[in-house]
C-alpha positions as CSV (number, residue, x, y, z in Angstrom):
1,X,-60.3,78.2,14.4
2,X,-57.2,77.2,16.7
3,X,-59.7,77.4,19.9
4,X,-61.5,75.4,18.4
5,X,-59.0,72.2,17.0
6,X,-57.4,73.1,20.6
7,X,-60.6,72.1,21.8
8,X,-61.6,69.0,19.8
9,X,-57.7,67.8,20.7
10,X,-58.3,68.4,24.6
11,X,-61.8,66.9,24.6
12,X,-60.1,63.8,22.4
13,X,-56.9,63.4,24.9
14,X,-59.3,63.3,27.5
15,X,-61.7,60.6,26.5
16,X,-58.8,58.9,25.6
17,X,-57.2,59.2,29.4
18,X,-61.1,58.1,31.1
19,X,-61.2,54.7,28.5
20,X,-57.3,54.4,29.7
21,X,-58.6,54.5,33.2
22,X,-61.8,52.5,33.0
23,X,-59.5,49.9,31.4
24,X,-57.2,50.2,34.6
25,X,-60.3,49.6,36.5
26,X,-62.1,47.0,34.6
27,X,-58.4,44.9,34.5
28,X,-57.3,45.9,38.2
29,X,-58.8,42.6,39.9
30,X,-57.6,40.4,37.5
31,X,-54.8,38.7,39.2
32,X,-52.8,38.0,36.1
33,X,-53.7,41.2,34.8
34,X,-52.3,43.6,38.0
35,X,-48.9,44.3,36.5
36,X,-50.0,45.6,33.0
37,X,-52.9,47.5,35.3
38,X,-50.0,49.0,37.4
39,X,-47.6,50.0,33.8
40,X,-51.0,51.4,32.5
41,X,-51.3,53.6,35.4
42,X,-47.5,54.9,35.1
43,X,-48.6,55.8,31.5
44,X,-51.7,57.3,32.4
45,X,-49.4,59.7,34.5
46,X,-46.9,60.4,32.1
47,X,-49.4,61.2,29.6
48,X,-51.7,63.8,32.2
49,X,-48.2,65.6,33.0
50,X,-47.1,66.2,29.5
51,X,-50.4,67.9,29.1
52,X,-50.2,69.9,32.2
53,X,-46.8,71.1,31.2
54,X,-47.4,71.2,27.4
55,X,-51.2,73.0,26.8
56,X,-50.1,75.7,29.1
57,X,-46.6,76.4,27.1
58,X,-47.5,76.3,24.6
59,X,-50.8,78.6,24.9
60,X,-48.6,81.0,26.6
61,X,-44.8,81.6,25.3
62,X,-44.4,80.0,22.2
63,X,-46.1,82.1,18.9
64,X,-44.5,80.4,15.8
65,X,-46.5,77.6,14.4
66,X,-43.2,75.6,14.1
67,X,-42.3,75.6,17.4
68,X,-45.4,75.0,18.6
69,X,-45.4,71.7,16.1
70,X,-42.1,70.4,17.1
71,X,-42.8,70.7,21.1
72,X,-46.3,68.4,20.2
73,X,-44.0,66.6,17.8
74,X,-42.0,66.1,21.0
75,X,-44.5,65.4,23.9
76,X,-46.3,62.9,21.6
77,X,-42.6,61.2,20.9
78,X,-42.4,61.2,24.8
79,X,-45.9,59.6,25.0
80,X,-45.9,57.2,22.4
81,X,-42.1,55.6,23.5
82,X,-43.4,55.7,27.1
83,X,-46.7,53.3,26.1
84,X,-44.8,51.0,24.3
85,X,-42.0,51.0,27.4
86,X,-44.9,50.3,29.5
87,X,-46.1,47.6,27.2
88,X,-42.2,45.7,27.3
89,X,-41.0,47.0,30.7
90,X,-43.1,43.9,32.3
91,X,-42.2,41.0,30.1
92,X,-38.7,42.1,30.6
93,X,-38.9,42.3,34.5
């Protein structure tokens, strides 16, 4: 069953990234709107290279089930203080 769960995560992530995207899109021509569009973006990125550098760790060196939870424990830590940096970083510049 972890193929599968790693499966339904992946799929989940990557909806997540193409509504993260489309809302990047939807907001980009909204003048007032460009410099949450542009933070979004920088998100968007951190978020795609912790997968690239996570999945394939993760799937490949590390065995224990512990490890493997504290290195998503970790990544999601990175992701979810990076969206709300990139929710403050522009009221603050």
């Amino acid at each position: 069953y972890r193929w599968v769960w790693f499966g339904i995560e992946i799929g989940y992530f990557g909806f997540l990234l193409l509504f993260g995207l489309f809302a990047v899109y939807i907001s980009w021509s909204l003048r007032e709107a460009i410099h949450e569009s542009r933070w979004l973006l920088i998100h968007i990125y951190n978020v795609i290279m912790m997968i690239i550098l996570i999945v394939p760790l993760t799937e490949t060196t590390i065995k224990n089930d512990n490890q493997t939870f504290l290195l998503a424990a970790i990544s999601i830590d990175f992701i979810g203080s990076s969206a709300i940096a990139a929710a403050i970083a522009p009221a603050l510049l």
